[in-house]
C-alpha positions as a printed NumPy array, in Angstrom:
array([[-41.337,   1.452,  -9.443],
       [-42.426,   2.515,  -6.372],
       [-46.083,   3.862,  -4.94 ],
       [-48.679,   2.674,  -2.3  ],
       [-50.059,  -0.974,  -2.166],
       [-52.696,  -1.823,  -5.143],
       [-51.94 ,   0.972,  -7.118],
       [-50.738,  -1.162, -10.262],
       [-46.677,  -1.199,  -9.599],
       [-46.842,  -4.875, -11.258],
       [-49.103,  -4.879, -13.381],
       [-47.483,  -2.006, -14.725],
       [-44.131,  -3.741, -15.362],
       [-45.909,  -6.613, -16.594],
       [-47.115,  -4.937, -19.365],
       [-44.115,  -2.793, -20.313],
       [-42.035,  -6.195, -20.106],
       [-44.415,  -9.141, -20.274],
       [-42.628, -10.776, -17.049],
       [-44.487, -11.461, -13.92 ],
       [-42.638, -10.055, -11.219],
       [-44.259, -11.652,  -8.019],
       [-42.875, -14.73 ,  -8.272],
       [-43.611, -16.171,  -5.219],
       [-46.873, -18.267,  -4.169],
       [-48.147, -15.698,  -1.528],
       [-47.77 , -13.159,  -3.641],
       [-49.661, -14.78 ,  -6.414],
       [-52.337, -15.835,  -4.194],
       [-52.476, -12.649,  -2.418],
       [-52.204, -10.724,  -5.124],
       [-49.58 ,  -8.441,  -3.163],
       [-46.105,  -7.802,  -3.711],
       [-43.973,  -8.971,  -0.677],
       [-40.238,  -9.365,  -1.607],
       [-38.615,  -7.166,  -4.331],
       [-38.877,  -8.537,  -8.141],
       [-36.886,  -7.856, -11.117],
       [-37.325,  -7.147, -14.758],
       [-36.08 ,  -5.775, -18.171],
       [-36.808,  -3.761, -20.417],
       [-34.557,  -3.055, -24.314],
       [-35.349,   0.476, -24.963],
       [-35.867,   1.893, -28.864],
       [-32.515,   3.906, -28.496],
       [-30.92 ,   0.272, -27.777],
       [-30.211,   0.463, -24.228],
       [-31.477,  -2.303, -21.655],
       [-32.947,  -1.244, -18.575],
       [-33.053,  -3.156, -15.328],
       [-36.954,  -2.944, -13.116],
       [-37.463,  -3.187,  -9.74 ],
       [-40.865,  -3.365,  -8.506],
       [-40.526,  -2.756,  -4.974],
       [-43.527,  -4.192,  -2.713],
       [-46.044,  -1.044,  -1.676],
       [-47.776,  -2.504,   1.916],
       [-46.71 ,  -0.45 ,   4.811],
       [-45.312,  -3.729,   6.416],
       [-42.875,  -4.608,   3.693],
       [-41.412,  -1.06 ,   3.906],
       [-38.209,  -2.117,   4.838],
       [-37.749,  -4.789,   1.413],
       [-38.834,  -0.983,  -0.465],
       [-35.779,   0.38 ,   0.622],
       [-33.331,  -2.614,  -0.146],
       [-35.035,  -2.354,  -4.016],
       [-34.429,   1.553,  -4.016],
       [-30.635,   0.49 ,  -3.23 ],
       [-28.503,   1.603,  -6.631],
       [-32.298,   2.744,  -8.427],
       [-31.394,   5.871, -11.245],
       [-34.901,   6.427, -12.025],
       [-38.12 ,   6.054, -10.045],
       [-41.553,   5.58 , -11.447],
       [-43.849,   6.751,  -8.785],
       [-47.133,   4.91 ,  -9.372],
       [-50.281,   6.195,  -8.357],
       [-53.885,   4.988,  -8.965],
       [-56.044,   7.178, -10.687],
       [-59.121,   6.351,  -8.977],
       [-57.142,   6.299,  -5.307],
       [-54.561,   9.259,  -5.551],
       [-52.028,   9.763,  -3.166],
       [-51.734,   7.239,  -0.368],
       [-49.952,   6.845,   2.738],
       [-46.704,   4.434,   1.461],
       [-46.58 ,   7.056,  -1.806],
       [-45.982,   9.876,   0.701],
       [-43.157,   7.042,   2.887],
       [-41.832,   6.214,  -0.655],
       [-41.276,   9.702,  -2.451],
       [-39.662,  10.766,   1.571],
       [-37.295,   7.398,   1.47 ],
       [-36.601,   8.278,  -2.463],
       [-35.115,  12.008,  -0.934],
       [-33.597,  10.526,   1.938],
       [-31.569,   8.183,  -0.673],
       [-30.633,  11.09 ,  -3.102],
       [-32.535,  10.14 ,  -6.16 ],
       [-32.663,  13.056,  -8.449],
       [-34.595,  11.897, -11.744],
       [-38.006,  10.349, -12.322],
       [-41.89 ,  10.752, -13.437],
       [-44.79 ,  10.102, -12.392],
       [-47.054,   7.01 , -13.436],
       [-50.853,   7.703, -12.825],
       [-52.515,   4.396, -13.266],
       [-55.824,   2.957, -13.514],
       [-56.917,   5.731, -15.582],
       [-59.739,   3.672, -17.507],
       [-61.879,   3.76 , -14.107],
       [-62.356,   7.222, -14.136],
       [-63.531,  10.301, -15.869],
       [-61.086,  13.079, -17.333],
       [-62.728,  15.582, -14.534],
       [-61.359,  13.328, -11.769],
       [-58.392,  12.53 , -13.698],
       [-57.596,  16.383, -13.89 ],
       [-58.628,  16.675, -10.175],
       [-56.123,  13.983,  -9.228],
       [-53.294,  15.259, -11.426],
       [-53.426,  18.322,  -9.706],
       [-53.013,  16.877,  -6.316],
       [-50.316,  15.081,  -7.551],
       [-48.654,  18.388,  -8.898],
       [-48.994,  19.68 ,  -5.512],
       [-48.035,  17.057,  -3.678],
       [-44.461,  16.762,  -5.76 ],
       [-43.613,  20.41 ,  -5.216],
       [-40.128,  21.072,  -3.958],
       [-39.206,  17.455,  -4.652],
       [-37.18 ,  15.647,  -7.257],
       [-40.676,  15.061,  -9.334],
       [-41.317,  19.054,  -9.565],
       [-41.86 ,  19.532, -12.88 ],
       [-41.456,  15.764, -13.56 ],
       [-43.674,  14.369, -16.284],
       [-47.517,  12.884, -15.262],
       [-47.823,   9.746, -17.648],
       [-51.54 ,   8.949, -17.647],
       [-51.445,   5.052, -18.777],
       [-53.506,   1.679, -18.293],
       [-52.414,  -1.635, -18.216],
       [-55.846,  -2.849, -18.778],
       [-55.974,  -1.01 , -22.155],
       [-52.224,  -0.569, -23.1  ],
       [-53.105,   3.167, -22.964],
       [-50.686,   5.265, -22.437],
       [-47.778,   2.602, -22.726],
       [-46.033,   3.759, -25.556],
       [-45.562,   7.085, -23.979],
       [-43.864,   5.844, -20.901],
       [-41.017,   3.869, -22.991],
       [-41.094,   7.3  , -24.975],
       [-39.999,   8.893, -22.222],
       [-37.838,   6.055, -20.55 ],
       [-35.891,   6.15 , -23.704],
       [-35.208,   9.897, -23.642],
       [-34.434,  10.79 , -20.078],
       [-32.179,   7.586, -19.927],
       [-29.149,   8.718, -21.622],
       [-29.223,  12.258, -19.371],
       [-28.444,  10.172, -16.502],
       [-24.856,   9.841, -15.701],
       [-23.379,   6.414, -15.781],
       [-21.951,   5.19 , -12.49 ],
       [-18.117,   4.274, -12.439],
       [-16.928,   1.154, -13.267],
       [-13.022,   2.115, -11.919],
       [-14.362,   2.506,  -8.586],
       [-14.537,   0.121,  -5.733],
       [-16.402,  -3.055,  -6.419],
       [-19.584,  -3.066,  -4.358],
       [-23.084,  -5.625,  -4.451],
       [-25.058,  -5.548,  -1.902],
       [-26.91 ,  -8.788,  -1.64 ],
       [-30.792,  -8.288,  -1.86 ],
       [-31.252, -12.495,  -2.807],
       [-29.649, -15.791,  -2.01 ],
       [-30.887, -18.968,  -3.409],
       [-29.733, -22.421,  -4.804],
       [-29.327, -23.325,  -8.175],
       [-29.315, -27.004,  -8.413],
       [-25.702, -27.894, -10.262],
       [-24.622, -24.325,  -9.628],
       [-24.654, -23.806,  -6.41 ],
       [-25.216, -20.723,  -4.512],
       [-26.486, -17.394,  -6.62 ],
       [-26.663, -14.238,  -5.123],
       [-28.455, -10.905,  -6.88 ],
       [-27.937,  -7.589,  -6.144],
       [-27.61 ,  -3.903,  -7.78 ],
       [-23.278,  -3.662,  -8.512],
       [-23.451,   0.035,  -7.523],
       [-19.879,   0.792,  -8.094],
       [-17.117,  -0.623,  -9.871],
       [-17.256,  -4.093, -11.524],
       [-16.801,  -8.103, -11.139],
       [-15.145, -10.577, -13.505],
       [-15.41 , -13.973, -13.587],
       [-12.59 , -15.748, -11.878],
       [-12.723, -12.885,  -9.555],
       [-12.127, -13.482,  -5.889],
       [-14.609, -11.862,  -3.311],
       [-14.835, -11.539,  -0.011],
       [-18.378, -10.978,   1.682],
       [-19.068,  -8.054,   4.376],
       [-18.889,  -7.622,   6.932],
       [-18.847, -11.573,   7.707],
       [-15.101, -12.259,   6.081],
       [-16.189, -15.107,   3.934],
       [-14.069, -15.596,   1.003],
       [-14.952, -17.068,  -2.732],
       [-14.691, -17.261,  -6.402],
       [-16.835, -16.181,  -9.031],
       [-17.62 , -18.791, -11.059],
       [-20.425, -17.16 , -13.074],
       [-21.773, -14.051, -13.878],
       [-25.926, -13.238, -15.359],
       [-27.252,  -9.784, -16.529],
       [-31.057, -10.225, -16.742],
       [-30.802, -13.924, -17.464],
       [-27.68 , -13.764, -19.988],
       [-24.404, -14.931, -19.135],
       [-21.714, -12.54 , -19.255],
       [-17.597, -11.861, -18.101],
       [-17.926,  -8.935, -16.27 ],
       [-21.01 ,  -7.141, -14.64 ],
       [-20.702,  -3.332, -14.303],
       [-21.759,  -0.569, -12.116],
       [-25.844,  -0.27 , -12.29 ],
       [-26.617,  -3.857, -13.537],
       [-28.762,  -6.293, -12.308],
       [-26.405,  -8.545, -11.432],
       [-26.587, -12.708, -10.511],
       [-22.987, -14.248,  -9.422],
       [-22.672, -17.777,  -8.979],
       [-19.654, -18.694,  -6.124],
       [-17.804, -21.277,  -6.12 ],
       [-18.006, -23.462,  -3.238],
       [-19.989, -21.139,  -1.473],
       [-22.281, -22.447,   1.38 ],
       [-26.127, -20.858,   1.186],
       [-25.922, -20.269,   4.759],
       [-22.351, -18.15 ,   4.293],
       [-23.903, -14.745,   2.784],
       [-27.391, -13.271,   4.046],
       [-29.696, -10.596,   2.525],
       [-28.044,  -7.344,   3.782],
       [-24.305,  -8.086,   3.644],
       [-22.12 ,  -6.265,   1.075],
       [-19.907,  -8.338,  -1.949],
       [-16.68 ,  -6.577,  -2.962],
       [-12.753,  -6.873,  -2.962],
       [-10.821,  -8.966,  -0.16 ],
       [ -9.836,  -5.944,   1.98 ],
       [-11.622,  -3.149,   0.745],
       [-13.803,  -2.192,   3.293],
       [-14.108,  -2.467,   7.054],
       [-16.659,  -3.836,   8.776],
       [-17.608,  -1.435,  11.871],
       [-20.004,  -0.475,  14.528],
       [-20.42 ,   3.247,  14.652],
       [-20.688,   5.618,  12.105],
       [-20.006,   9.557,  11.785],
       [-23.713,  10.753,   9.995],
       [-25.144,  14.081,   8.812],
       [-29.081,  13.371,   9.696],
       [-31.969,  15.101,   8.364],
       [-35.575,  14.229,  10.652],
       [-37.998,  14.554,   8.362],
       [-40.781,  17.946,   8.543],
       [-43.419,  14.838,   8.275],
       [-42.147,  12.902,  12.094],
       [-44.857,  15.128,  14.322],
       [-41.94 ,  14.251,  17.374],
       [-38.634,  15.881,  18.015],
       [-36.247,  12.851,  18.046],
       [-34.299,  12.534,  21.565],
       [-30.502,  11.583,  22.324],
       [-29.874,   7.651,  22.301],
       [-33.072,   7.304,  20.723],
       [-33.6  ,   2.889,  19.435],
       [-33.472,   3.13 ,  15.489],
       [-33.757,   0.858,  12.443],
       [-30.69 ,   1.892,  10.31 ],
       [-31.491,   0.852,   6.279],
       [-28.208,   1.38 ,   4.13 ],
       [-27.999,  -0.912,   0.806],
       [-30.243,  -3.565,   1.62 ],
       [-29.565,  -4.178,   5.224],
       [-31.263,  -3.535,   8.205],
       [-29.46 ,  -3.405,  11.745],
       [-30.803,  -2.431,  15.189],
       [-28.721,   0.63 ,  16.89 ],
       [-28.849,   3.922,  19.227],
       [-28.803,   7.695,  17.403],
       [-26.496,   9.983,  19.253],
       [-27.104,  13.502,  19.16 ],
       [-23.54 ,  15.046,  19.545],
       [-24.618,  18.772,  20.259],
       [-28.424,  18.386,  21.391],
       [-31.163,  16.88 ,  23.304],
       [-33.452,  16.193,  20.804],
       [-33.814,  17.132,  17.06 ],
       [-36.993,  18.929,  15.99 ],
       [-38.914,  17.854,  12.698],
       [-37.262,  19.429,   9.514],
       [-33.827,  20.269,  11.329],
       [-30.258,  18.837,  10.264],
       [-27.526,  17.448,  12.309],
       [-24.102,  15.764,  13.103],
       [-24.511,  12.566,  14.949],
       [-23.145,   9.079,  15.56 ],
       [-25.247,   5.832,  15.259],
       [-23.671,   3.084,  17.158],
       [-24.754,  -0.086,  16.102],
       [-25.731,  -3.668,  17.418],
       [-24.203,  -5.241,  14.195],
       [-21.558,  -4.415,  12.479],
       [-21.91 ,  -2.827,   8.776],
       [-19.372,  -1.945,   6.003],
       [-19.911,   1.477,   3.789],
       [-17.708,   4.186,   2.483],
       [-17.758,   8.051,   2.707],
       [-20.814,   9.469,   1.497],
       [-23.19 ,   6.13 ,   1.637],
       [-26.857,   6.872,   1.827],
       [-29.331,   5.616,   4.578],
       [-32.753,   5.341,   6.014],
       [-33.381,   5.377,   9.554],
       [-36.682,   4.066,  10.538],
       [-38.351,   3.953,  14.255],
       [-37.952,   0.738,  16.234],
       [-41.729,   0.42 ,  17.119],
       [-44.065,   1.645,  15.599],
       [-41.917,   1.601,  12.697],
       [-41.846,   4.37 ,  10.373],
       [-39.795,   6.26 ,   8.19 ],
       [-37.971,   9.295,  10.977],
       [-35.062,  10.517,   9.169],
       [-31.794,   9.751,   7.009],
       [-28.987,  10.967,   5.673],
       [-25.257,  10.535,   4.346],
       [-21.9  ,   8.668,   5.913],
       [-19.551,  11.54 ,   6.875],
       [-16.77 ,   8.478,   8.576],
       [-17.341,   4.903,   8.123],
       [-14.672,   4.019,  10.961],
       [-14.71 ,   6.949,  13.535],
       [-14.01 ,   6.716,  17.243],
       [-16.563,   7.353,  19.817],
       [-17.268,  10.749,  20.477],
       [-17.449,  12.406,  23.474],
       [-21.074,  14.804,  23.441],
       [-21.289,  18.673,  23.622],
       [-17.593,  18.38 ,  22.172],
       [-17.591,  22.008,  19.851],
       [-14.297,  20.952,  17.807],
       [-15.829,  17.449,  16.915],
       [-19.311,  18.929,  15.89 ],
       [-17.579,  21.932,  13.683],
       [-15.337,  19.061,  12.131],
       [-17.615,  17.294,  11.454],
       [-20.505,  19.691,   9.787],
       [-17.385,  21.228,   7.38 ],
       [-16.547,  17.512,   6.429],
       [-18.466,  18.17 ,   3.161],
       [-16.759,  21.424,   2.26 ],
       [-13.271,  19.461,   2.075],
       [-11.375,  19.168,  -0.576],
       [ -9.864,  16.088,  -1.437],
       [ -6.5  ,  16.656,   0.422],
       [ -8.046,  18.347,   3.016],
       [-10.439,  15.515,   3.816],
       [ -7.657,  13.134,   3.478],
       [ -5.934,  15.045,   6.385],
       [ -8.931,  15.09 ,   8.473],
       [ -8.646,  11.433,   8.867],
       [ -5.404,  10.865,   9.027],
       [ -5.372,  13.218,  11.868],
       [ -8.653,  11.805,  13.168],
       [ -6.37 ,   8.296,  13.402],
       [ -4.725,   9.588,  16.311],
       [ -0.965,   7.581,  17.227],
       [ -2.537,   4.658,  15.33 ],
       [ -2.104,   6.204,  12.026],
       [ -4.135,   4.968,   8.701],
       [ -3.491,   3.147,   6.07 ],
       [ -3.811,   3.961,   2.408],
       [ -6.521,   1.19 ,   2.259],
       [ -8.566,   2.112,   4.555],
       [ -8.281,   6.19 ,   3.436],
       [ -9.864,   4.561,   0.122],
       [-12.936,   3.178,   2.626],
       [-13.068,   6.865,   5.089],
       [-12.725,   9.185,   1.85 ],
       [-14.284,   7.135,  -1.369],
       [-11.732,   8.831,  -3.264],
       [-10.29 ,   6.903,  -6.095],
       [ -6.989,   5.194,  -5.666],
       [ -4.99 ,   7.078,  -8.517],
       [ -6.897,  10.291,  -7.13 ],
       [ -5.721,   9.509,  -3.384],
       [ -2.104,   8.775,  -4.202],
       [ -1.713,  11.689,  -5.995],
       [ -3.447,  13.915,  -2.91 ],
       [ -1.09 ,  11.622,  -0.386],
       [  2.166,  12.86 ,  -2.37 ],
       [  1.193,  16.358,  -2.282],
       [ -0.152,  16.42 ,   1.661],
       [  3.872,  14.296,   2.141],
       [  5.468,  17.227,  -0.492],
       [  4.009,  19.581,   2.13 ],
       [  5.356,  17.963,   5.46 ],
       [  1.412,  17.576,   6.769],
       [  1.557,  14.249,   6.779],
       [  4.263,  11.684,   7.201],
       [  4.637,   8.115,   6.022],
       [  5.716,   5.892,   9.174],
       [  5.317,   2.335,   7.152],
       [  6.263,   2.188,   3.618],
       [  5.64 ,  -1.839,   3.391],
       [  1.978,  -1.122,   4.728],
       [  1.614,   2.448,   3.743],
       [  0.611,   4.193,   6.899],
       [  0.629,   7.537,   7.285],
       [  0.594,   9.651,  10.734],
       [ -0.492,  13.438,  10.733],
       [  2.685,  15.681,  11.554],
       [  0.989,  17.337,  14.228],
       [  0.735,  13.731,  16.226],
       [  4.827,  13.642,  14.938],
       [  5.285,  16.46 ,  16.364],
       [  3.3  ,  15.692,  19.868],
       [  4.796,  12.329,  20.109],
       [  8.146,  14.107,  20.383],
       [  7.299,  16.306,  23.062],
       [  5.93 ,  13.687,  25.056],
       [  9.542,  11.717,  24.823],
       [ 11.482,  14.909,  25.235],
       [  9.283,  15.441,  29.091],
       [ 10.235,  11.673,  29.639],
       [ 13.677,  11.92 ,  29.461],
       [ 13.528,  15.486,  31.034],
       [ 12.468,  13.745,  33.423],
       [ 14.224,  10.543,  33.874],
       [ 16.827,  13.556,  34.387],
       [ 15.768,  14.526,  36.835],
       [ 14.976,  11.991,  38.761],
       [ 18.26 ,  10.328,  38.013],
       [ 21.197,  12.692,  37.591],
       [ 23.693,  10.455,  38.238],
       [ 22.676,   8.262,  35.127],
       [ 24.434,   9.035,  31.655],
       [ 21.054,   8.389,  30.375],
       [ 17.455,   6.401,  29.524],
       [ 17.839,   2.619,  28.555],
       [ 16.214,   2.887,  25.133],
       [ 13.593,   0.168,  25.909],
       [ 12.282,   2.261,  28.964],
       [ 11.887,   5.039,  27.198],
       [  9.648,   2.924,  24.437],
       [  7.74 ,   1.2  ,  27.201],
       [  6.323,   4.413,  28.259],
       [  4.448,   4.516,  25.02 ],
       [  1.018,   2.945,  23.641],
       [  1.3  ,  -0.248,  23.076],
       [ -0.653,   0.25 ,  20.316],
       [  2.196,   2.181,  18.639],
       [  3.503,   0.815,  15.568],
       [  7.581,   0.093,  16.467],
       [  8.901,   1.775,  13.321],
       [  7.083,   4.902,  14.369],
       [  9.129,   4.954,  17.506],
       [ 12.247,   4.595,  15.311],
       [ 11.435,   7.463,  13.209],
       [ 10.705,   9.759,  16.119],
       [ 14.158,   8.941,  17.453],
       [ 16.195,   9.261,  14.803],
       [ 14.199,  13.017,  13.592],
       [ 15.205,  13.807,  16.993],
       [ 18.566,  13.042,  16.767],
       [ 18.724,  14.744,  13.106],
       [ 17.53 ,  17.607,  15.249],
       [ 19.877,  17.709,  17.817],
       [ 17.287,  17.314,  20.265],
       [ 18.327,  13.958,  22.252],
       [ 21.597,  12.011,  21.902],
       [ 22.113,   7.896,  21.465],
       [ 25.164,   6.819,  23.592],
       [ 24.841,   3.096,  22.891],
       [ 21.1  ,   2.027,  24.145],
       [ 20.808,   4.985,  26.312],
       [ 18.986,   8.288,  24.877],
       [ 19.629,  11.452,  26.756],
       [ 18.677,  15.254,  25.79 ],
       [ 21.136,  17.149,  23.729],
       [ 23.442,  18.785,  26.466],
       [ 22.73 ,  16.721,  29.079],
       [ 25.777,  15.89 ,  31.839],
       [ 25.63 ,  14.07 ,  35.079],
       [ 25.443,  16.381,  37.779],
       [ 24.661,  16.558,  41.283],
       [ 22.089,  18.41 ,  43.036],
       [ 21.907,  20.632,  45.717],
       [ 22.322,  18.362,  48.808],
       [ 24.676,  16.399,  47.349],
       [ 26.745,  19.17 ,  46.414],
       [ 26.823,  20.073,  49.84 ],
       [ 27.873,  16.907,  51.015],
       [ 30.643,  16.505,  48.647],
       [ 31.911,  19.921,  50.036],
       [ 31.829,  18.177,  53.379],
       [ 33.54 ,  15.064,  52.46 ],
       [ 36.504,  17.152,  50.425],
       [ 36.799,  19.438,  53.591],
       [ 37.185,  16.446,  55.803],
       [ 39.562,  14.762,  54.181],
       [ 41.617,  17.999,  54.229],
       [ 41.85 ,  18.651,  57.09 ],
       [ 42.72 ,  14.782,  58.155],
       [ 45.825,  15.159,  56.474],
       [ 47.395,  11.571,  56.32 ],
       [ 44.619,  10.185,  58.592],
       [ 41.431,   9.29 ,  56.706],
       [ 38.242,  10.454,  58.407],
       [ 35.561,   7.993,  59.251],
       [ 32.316,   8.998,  57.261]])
């Protein structure tokens, strides 16, 4: 659910569910929603629905958009007797900004007014969800007070649920944390929305981007214990051993390895038509992705400033580091006063820093989308530079599947784009950095030549030392040896010389050769003194 404060958010889920979802004592006594809560709903066609009621106060914007995190299907609540408010304008903006496609509309409260004002709001409402996700939506007029209009809603839960396509449970396994707590002779229990993949019990997990490793020891799905939780459950996993203080709100649960923790990221940005300022270069932002929030700086790569309604490239470089793949939603909000500016999609979770006003990284960039699969996959292995990438961390950059990957890796190696420098760790360099990294050892030599023509050739371990250090050593290996194959250097021993190569003297010495040889000819049997 989501909607401005007081407009009946839970109350409504209270009624559909009979569970009180403000479970804390301020929010009881307050009679606001603060922190996210969680119900469930079994649905007449026999599927079980997970509820978040997200709070609605402009303060508590930020815990709206950790609920929205892995959300199908958004009620947006509005009060009859109020219509539309501020926070339902924020929350249907951070609902595009996240990429939710289905939902209705909730009008609540509908026993405090008339059916003229209840046509009058309707009507603003249908304007108000033109050109969004909701256009054309259904407007379920219902009251909690009265029940009316209840059986409707789970009439239409029931049927739009099964046109919503199920989220993968082969993918990568990914929770981000929205609660920690202690369970006394548990332990520590986190909850969060799995929103790809799945968990078993007996799993091991590591925790992002912090490191920490555990065990699952138990699994719940809305209050039942199960083996396995699936992408787009509710899920509570109990660790084993796991410290409270070890995993915060905002950090990610998945596979040891599978991700990597990092502090800029490669974004397409749209500034919302509704931020009355352009947004400048290096402006302070609040980046919301899952249900974290970190501090960082927007860089414009091609601009000054972006005007309201316009689309981008940029980079956000950030004060904490986060871990997401390819393709990742997020919210950027302003640092003070805060408000929902902008947000868009992950284009590279692990880039390098760019350089501004840079037309080849910009064009890269904005066509990123338009990839296909192998031609992404080449983008970032040639994006890795002399470093190379591994085939883990192309799962991370790409979010392709790992069967899917392979299968694009074999063709791109088939086709001599890409070569594999590391078979034990699978790294892969683009040829084009192959083929660069040879013509930077050929002008060495060339001109190790030249500087000493009276040596046979390069030690071996000179030559490497003019390289990164960086360089994986195997890489080096394979350079030399293709070179050899191609009769472009030869190995005497530990000493590499270009193909052709002799020891020769140059012009002055030449001439003082001739000297010497003429000297000692005409000496005869006296040698000269040189």
């Amino acid at each position: 659910t989501a909607g401005h404060i007081d407009h009946g958010k839970t109350t409504l889920v209270k009624a559909l569910t009979g569970i009180n979802t403000d479970r804390l004592k301020e929010e009881q006594l307050r009679g606001i929603t603060i922190e996210l809560g969680f119900a469930w709903l079994d649905l007449p066609g026999g599927l079980r629905i997970g509820i978040v009621d997200v709070p609605g106060h402009e303060k508590f914007v930020k815990n709206m958009v950790a609920g929205a995190t892995g959300i199908d299907v958004v009620a947006m609540v509005i009060a009859a007797d109020e219509g539309v408010m501020p926070q339902t304008r924020e929350h249907m903006e951070i609902c595009q900004l996240l990429g939710i496609k289905y939902g209705f509309v909730v009008l609540t409260k509908t026993d405090l007014v008339d059916d003229e004002w209840l046509e009058l709001v309707t009507d603003d409402i249908m304007k108000f969800v033109k050109d969004t996700f909701l256009d054309s939506a259904p407007i379920l007029p219902v009251s909690a007070a009265t029940g009316k209009g209840i059986p409707e809603f789970i009439k239409t839960l029931d049927e739009l649920s099964p046109k919503i396509p199920g989220r993968s449970s082969s993918g990568l396994f990914r929770l981000p944390v929205d609660r920690v707590f202690t369970m006394k002779g548990f332990g520590t229990v986190i909850t969060g929305t799995l929103i790809s993949g799945k968990v078993e019990v007996g799993e091991t997990i590591m925790i992002y981007p912090s490191g920490v490793t555990s065990k699952v020891r138990g699994i719940q799905v809305h209050n039942e214990s199960v083996n396995e939780a699936v992408a787009g459950m509710r899920t509570a996993i109990n660790f084993q051993g796991l410290d409270k203080t070890s995993v915060d709100r905002g950090e990610v649960v998945s596979t040891p390895g599978a991700l990597i923790p990092g502090y800029m990221l490669d974004v397409s940005l749209h500034l919302l038509k509704s931020n009355r300022k352009p947004i400048k270069n290096r402006t302070r932002v609040r980046f919301h992705t899952g249900t974290s929030e970190i501090l960082g700086n927007l860089i414009l790569l091609d601009m000054e400033e972006l005007l309201p309604g316009q689309e981008t490239v940029a980079q956000i470089r950030l004060d904490t580091p986060t871990a997401v793949v390819k393709d990742d939603r997020f919210v950027l909000r302003s640092f003070s006063p805060i408000r929902t500016i902008a947000g868009g999609q992950i284009l590279n979770p692990v880039p390098r820093k760019h350089k501004r006003f840079k037309p080849e990284v910009t064009e890269a960039l904005k066509n990123l989308s338009g990839l296909s699969p192998e031609e992404l996959i080449a983008y970032y292995v040639a994006e890795s530079g002399y470093m190379g990438v591994s085939f883990s961390d192309l799962k991370v950059m790409t979010n392709i599947t790992e069967k899917n990957l392979d299968g694009s890796l074999q063709n791109l190696l088939s086709k001599k784009k890409i070569v594999l420098i590391d078979k034990e760790s699978r790294i892969f360099l683009h040829q084009a950095g192959i083929e660069n990294l040879k013509k930077e050892l050929h002008d060495f030599i060339d001109s190790y030549h030249k500087s000493n023509p009276l040596k046979a050739g390069m030690p071996k371990e000179e030559l490497k030392s003019k390289l990164p250090d960086f360089l994986n050593p195997k890489l080096f290996i394979l350079i030399i040896n293709q070179m050899i194959k191609d009769k472009k250097i030869a190995l005497d021993e530990d000493m590499v010389r270009l193909e052709g190569h002799k020891v020769s003297l140059g012009e002055d010495q030449s001439s003082i050769k001739i000297k010497i040889m003429k000297a000692y000819k005409e000496s005869g049997l006296t040698p000269p003194y040189l």
